[in-house]
C-alpha positions as CSV (number, residue, x, y, z in Angstrom):
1,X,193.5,63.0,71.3
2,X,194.7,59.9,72.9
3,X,195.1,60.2,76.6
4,X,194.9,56.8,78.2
5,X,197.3,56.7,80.7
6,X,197.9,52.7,80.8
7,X,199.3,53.6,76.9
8,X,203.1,53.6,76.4
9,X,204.2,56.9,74.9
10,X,205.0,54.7,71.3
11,X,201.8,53.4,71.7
12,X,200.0,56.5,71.7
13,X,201.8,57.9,68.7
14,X,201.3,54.7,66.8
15,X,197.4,55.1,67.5
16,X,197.3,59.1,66.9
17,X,199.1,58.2,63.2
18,X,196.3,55.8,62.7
19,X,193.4,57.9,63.9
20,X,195.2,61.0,62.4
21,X,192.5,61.3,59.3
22,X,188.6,62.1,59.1
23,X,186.5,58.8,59.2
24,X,183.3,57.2,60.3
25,X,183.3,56.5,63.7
26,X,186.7,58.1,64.1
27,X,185.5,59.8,67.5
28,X,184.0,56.5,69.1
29,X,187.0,54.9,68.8
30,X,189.1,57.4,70.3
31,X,186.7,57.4,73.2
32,X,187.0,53.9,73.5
33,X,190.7,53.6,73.4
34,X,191.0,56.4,76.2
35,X,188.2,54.9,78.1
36,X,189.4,51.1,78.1
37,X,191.4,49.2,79.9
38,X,194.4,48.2,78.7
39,X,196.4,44.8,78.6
40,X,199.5,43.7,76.6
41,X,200.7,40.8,75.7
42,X,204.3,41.3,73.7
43,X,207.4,39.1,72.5
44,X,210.2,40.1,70.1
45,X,207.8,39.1,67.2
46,X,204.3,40.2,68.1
47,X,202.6,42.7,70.3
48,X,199.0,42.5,70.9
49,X,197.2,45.7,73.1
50,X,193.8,44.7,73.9
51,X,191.2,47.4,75.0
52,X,188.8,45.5,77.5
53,X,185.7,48.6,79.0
54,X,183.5,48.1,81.5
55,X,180.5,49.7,79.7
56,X,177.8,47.3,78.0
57,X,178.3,47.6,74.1
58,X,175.7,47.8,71.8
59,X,176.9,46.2,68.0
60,X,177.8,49.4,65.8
61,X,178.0,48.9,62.0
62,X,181.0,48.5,61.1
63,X,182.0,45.9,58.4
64,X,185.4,44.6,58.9
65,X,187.3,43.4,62.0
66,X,190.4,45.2,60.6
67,X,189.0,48.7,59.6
68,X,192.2,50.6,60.2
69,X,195.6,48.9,59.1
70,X,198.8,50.9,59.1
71,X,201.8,49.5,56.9
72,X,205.1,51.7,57.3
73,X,207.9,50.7,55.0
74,X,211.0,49.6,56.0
75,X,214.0,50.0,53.8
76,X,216.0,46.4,53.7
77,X,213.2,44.2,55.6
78,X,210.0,43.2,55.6
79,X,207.2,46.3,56.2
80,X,205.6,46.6,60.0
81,X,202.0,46.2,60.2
82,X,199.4,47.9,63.1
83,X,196.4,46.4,62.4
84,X,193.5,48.2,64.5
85,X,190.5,45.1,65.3
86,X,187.4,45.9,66.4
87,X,184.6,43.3,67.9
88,X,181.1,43.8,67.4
89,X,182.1,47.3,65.9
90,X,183.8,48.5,68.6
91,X,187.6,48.8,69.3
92,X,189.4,45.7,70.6
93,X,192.6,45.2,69.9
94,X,196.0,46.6,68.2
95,X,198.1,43.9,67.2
96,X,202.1,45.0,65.6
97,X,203.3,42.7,64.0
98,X,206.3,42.3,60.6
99,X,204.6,41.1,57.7
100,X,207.5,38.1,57.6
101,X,207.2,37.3,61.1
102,X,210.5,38.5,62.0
103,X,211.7,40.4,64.9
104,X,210.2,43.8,65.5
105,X,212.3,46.8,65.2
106,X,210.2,49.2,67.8
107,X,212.5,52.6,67.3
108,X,211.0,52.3,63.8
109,X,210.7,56.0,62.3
110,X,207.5,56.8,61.0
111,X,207.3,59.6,58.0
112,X,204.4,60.3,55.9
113,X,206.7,58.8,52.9
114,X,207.3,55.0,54.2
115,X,203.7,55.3,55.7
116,X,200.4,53.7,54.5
117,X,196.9,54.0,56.0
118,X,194.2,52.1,55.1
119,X,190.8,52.3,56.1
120,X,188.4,50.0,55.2
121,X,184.6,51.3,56.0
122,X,182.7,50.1,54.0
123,X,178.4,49.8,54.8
């Protein structure tokens, strides 16, 4: 699924648990994550993964600038959110952040049970 080699292991398994469902455009964006280039910019608090390609992009329709967010649950502290953008319709960035602001914890264990997906697609 997600191959890009510039993508830290944790990074790919966050993104495959995000993509891991049917959806429009769920193929494009996987192509565009393994065809980007990636850049990171990351502090105890925040991490933001920006996919930058080289190819012209024409404006797909998609509706929000968040259509994927991923919420996992964290027993005792605040929940972690993944929060997929997309600019123009087209994957951009994957931003990680607590929902308190607090430190992140990044050996968090993701389960089905403290895991929430939500995709928002609407046309």
């Amino acid at each position: 699924m997600i191959y890009n080699k510039q993508l830290e292991k944790r990074e790919i398994f966050w993104l495959e648990n995000m993509l891991q469902r049917e959806f429009p455009l769920k193929e494009q964006f996987i192509s565009e994550i393994n065809e980007s280039k990636v850049s990171r910019e990351q502090t105890d608090y925040y991490i933001s993964i920006t996919f930058d390609r080289k190819s012209q992009l024409v404006q797909s329709k998609v509706s929000s600038s968040i259509p994927i967010e991923m919420v996992i649950h964290q027993e005792g502290s605040a929940p972690m959110l993944f929060l997929l953008h997309t600019k123009m319709g087209h994957v951009s960035e994957l931003e990680i952040l607590n929902a308190d602001s607090s430190r992140l914890n990044l050996d968090i264990h993701i389960t089905s049970s403290n895991k929430e997906i939500i995709y928002d697609f609407q046309r």
